[in-house]
Each structure stands twice: as structure tokens, then as C-alpha cells.
N, C-alpha and C positions, 0 to 999 in steps of 0.2 A: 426355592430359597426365598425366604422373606425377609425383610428386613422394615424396620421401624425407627428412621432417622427423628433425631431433635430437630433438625437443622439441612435444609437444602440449598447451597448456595450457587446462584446461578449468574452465568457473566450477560453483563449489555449485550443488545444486537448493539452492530459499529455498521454506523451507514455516511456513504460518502458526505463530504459538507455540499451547503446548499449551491455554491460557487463552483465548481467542479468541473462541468460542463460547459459553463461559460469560458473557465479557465482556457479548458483542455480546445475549445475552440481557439481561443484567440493564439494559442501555441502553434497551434495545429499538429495535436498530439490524441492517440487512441483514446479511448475507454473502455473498461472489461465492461463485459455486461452485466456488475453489478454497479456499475458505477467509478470504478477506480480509476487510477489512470492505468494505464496496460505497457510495458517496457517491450524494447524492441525483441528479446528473444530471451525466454527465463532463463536459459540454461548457463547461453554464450554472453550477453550483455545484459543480466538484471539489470543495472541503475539506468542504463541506456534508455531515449526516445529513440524515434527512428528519426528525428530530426537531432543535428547535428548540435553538441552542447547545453541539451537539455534534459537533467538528471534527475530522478525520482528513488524519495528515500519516504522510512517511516511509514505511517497508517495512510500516505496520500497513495501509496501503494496497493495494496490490502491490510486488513486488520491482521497485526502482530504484536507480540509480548516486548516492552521494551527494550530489552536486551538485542533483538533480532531488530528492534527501528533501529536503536545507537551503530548498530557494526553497519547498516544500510547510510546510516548517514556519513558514517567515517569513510565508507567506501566513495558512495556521492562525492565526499569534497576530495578523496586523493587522485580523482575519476579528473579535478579538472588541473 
């Protein structure tokens, strides 16, 4: 099958901001290894650090489609 598009539309790479690291030190809170910040357990406490009181919503997470930041950040703030 071949195909002969007009048009390819391709998304951004999303790379952590420059600050991230310094952050995630001074918190003293994980990183994935691509840079993100990394929550205490995906399954059982997404918005969760493993430090007590500190919540992770949105693309400081990993890269997500708005829709999936908005409900991470409504969670975040009911979280406190």
C-alpha cells in the first residue's frame, strides 16, 4: 500500500524545562529518566512525591494532551 499525502503533520518533541533538576533537587523529589519529575507509585498515588505534600500535575509530569493535564491538576489541588 502506498500512499501520497499533501500534507504530514508532526507534534513537538516535549522536553523537560531547563530548571527541572535544580527543582527536583531542592524538593528532594525523583526524576524519570527522561527528565520529568517521577510520582511516588503510577498506579496507587499518581499526583503523589514520595515526600510528603508535594504534588505533581500537567506536562511537569510527562508530556500529555491537555485534557489529561486539566483532570491531573484538579486531582493535584483535591489531593491537598
Amino acid at each position: 500500500m502506498t500512499f501520497t499525502p499533501d500534507l504530514v503533520a508532526l507534534s513537538m518533541a516535549i522536553a523537560p524545562s531547563e530548571g527541572t533538576a535544580e527543582l527536583a533537587n531542592k524538593l528532594g523529589v525523583p526524576l524519570s529518566p527522561e527528565g520529568f519529575f517521577m510520582e511516588a507509585h503510577l498506579k496507587m498515588r499518581p499526583m503523589d512525591f514520595m515526600v510528603e505534600g508535594v504534588f505533581v500535575a500537567g506536562m511537569a509530569h510527562y508530556p500529555k494532551f491537555i485534557e489529561e493535564a486539566i483532570s491531573n491538576a484538579q486531582a493535584a489541588a483535591g489531593r491537598r
